[in-house]
N, C-alpha and C positions, 0 to 999 in steps of 0.2 A: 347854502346847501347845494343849488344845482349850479354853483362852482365847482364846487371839492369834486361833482358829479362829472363833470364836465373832464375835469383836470385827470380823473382815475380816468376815465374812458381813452383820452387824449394817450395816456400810458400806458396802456393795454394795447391800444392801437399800434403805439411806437416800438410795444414789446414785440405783439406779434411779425409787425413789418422787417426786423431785424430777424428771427427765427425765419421767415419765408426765403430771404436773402443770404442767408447762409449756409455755406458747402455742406455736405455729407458726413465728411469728418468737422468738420466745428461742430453739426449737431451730435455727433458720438461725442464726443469732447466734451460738451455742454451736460449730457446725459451722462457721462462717468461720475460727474461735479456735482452733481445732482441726487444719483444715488450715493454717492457717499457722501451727503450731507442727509441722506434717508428721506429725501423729499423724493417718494414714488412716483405721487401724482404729476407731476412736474415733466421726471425723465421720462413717462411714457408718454405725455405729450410733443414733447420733443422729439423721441423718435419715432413717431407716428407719421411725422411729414417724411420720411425717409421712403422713399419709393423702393419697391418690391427687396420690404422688410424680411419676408419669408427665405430668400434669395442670398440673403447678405447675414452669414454666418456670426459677424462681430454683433449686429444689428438682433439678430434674433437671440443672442445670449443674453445680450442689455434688456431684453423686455422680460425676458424670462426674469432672471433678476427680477426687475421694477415691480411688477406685477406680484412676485412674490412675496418682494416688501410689502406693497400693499396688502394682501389680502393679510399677511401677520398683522398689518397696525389695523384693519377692519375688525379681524376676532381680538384683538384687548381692548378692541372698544366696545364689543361682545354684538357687534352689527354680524350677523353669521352667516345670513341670509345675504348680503352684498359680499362677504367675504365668498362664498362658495363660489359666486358667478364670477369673480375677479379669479379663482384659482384654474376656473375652467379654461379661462383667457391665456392665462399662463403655462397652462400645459400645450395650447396652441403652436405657444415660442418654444418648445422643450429642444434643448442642442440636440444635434446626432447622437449617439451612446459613443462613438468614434471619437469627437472630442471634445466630452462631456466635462467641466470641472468636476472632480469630488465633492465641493461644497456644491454646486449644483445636484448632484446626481442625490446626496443623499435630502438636499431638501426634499425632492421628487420622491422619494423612497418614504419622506414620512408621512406625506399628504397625498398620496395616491392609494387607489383598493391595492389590499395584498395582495392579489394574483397580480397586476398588473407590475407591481414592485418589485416581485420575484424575477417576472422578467426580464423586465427593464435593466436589472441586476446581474441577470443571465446575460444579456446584448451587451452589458460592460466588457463583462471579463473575456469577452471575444475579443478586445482590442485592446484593454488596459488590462493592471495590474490589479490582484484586493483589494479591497479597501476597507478595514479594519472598521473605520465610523460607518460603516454600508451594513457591515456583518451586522452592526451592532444595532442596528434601525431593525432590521429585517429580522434578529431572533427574537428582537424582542416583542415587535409587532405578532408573531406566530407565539410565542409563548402563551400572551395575550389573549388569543384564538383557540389555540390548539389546535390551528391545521397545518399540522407535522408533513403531508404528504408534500406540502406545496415545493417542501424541499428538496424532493426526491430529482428535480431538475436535475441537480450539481453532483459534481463529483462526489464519489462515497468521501475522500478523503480531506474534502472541505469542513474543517473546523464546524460550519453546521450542521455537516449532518454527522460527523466523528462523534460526536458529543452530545445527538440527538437523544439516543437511549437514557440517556445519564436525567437530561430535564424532562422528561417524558414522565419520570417517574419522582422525580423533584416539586414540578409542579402541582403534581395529584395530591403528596404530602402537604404542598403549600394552600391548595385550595380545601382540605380538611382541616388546617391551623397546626398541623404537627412541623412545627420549626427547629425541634431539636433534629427529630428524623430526617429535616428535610434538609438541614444544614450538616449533616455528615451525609447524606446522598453526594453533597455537592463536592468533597473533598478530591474524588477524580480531576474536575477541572483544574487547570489550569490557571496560571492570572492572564495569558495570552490568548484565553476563547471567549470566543463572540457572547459567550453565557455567562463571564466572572462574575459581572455586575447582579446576577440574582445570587451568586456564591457569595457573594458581600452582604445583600439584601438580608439573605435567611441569616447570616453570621449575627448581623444586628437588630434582627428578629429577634432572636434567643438572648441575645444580653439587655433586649424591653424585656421581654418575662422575667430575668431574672434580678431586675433594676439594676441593671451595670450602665449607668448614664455614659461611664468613659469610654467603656467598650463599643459601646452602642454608636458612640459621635464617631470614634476611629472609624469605624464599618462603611459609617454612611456617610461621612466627608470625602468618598472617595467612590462615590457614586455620579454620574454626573448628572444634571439637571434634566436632561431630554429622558431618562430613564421613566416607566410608564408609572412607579408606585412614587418618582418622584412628589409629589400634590403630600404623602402621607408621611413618607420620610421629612418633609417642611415641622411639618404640624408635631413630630417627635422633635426633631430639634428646637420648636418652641418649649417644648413641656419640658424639657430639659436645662436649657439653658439657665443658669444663673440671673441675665441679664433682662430677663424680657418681663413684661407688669402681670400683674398677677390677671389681669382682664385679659390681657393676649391670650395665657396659661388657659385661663377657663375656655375662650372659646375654641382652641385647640383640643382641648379635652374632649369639647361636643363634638367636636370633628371625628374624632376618632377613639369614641365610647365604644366600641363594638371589640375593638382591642383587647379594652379594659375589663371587660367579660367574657375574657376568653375565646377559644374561636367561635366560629359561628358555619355552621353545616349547611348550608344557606340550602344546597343543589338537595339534600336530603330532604330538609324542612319544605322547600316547595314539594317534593313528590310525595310526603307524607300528607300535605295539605289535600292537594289531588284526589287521592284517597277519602281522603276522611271527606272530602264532598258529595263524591261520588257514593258514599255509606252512608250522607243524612248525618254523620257523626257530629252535629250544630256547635258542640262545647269543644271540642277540641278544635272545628274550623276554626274558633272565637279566639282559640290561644293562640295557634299557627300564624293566623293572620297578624296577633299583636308582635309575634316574636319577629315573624318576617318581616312586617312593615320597618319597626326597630332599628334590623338587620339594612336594608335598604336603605332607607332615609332616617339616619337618626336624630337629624333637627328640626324634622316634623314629620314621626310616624303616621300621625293621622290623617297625611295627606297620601302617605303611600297607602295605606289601608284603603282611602277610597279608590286609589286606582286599580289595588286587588281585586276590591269587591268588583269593581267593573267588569274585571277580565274573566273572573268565576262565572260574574251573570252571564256576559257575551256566549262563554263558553256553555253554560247551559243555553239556553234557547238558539245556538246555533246546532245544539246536538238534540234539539228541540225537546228536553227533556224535563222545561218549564223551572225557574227561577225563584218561586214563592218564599223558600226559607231564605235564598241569600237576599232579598230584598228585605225579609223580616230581622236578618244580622244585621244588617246596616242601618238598618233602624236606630237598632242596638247600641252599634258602637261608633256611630258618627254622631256629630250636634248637628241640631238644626237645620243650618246652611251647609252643612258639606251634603246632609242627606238631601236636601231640596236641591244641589248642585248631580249629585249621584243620579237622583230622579230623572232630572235635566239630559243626561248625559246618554242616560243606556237609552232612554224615548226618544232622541236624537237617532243616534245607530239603528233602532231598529221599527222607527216609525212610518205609520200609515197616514198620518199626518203631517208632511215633512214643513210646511210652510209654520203650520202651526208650535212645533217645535225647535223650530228653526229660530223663531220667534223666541222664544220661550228661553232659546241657548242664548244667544243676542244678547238677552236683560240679566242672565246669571254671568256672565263675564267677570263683569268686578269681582266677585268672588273667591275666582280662579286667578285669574291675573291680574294685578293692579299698574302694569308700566301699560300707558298709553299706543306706545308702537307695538307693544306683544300683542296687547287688543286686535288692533288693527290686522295684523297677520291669522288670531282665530277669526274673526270677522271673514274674511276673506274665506279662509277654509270652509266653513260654516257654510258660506251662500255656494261656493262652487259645490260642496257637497248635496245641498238641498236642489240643484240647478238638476247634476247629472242623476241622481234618483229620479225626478219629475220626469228628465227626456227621456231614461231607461226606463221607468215601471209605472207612468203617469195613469195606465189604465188601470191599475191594482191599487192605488192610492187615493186617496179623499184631499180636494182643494181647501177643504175648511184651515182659516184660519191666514189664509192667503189677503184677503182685503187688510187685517190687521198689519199685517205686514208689511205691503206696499205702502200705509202710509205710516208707519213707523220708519222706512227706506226710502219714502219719495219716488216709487218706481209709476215710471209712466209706458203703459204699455196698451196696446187695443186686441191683440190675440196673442196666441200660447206662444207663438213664435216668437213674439217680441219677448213676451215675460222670461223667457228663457234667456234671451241677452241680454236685457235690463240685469237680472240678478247676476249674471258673470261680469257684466260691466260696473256694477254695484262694486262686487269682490276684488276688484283690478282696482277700483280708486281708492279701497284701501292697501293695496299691495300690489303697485305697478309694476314690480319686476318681477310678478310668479308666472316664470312661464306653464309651468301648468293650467293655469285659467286660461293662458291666451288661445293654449290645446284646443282645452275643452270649447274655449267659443269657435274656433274653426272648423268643429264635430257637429255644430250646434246647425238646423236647417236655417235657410237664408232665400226664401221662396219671393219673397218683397223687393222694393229697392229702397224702401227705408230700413228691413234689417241687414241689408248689404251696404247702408250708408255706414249704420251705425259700429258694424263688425270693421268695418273699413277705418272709422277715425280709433278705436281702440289698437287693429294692427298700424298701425301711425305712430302711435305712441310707443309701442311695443319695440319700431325699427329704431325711434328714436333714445330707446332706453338701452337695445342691447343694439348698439349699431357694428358689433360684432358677430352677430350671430344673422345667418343667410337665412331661418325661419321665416321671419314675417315679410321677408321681400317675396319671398318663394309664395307664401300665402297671399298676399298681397296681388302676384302676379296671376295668381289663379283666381284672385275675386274680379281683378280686372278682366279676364279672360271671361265672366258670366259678364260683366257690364259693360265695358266698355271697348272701342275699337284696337282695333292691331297696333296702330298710331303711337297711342298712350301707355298701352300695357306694355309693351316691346321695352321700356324704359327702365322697368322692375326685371 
């Protein structure tokens, strides 16, 4: 074994000795070869060793690329959380808008905030020509939205905003379930505007209600895949199809049971809910809630119901208007564990106890999440939340239930000061890359040189994790600047 060890190390060696030895263009070269064999990981290492990356236009297009590969194969491994931080990297490399590729511009366009899109979109066409798959990212992200203003940027006679009136009033139809109305709204358009693709949509809407399976595949075989109802247009063409097992069929079915009952007035039914809380009205909250849940998650209502109930509660006792009956519905209409999870959850948010319920969320986990890494991530959440309540309103709070805790945690701590980092360093060793916690331990007071040791090996880890990101140096530099001389800190 510590051959093979030996012999892989000896080639890693030999690998990397060859990439340090090689021109600028070899490593561009190397990194074309690389993405197009879709090994990310690879071409960003590669052109990493390229000195003043930022500088060298070929150089910053290739990472852009790389990066964006990756963060796509992080989200279908459904890693979301490393995906996000890889996306931020890549908007670092973003070309000039000057001489942007199309295929570049419109990735940017799908994976960026819409206001930012919009412009981004706007700085194009200052230098380039339409771009036809740009239009089509961009209305349909707003469709999605309904922030129609965002478009007011562009010329009136831009296809998006020509055409704006017409889906303004298409989509109202479409999110009340009227798809005949909403599919002769659409008949202005064009096959050449940025909006065809919901003119297709609502076409093969109306031929599912009217079981035209033929009509229906015509419509939506000519939709393309990045379109945002795509996910449900799939699940039709399962149920359709001839070809596919009768198990496919059924769980296509669940997918997309709310179809099959017609539309569903979702935006009514929550304001109707609202109401009837606000009136004590108990039996019709009872119904509302089962329809919505339903409506929302229809492969397991019961779990949206409890997160209804949660927000009903929130919402009372933040309007301080006391909670009693919606506690007594959930009673009601959840089993056991979802109601001991419910309990869990709202004495969590609005606790006077936070160690003790803090605790308490810890052991209902399983419950809620059964994958190991999701744990780890509310874990994290959980302690940084119980951390920054303590240092905000630690005088209005009760410590009970704090000893249980630390040795349920292992936390080793001698005053408030430490226990406060012990729990955000706790929350980091389950989730090393939330920069959030790193935040908060930097907020955190550091009056000792053992919690400036401590806060110090955690920003350590932090540099070494996001060694993109000038945070924890900058942090870093200023814990050096309380401890240590000019000498050292100068270094950060």
């Amino acid at each position: 074994m510590s051959k093979k060890l030996k012999k892989d190390r000896k080639l890693r060696k030999n690998k990397q000795s060859k990439l340090l030895n090689m021109s600028d263009d070899q490593r561009i070269e190397m990194a074309r070869q690389k993405l197009s064999a879709n090994n990310a990981r690879d071409a960003i290492s590669v052109l990493k060793l390229i000195k003043d990356a930022q500088d060298n236009n070929t150089v910053k297009s290739l990472l852009f690329q790389a990066y964006m590969l990756r963060e796509t194969q992080l989200s279908q491994k459904g890693m979301h959380v490393e995906a996000e931080m890889v996306l931020e990297q890549a908007f670092e490399y973003l070309p000039d808008f000057s001489d942007i590729s199309e295929d570049q511009l419109c990735k940017y366009l799908a994976k960026t905030t819409l206001p930012m899109a919009v412009d981004a979109y706007y700085s194009y066409l200052q230098k380039q020509k339409p771009s036809k798959n740009a239009q089509y990212i961009l209305v349909d992200r707003v469709c999605q939205t309904g922030q129609w203003k965002l478009l007011d940027i562009f010329d009136k006679n831009d296809p998006m905003c020509k055409d704006r009136p017409i889906m303004k009033t298409v989509r109202k139809l479409m999110i009340e379930g009227k798809w005949e109305e909403a599919y002769q709204a659409t008949k202005p358009l064009s096959r050449m505007s940025p909006y065809a693709e919901y003119k297709l949509f609502c076409r093969g809407m109306v031929s599912f209600y009217a079981e035209d399976d033929t009509a229906m595949l015509q419509a939506f075989d000519r939709i393309s895949d990045s379109f945002s109802f795509s996910p449900t247009i799939h699940e039709l063409k399962v149920i359709a199809s001839p070809m596919e097992s009768l198990k496919k069929k059924g769980y296509a079915i669940s997918k997309t049971d709310y179809l099959w009952e017609g539309p569903v007035h979702l935006d009514r039914q929550l304001g109707q809910l609202i109401v009837a809380v606000d009136n004590y009205r108990n039996k019709e909250v009872r119904s509302l809630i089962y329809s919505v849940a339903k409506a929302l998650y229809p492969q397991k209502p019961d779990w949206a119901a409890l997160h209804i109930l949660i927000i009903l509660l929130a919402r009372q006792l933040v309007q301080r208007e006391g909670g009693g009956h919606i506690i007594d519905m959930a009673r009601s209409i959840l089993n056991p564990q979802q109601f001991k999870l419910f309990q869990t959850k709202y004495k969590f948010r609005f606790s006077k106890y936070p160690f003790l319920d803090a605790a308490r969320y810890l052991d209902c986990l399983p419950l809620e999440i059964s994958e190991p890494e999701m744990q780890n991530l509310a874990k994290a959440m959980i302690l940084f939340y119980t951390a920054k309540s303590w240092f905000e309103e630690m005088d209005q709070l009760s410590s009970r239930g704090l000893k249980y805790l630390s040795k349920e945690l292992n936390l080793s701590y001698t005053n408030n000061e430490e226990l406060l980092i012990e729990l955000v360093r706790k929350g980091l060793s389950f989730d090393p890359v939330n920069q959030s916690g790193y935040e908060l331990l930097t907020q955190l007071p550091r009056t000792s040189r053992s919690s400036k040791n401590k806060i110090e090996e955690a920003l350590l880890i932090m540099r070494d994790k996001m060694q993109n990101d000038p945070v924890p140096c900058l942090e870093l530099a200023s814990l050096y600047y309380e401890k240590m001389p000019f000498e050292k800190r100068k270094l950060f």
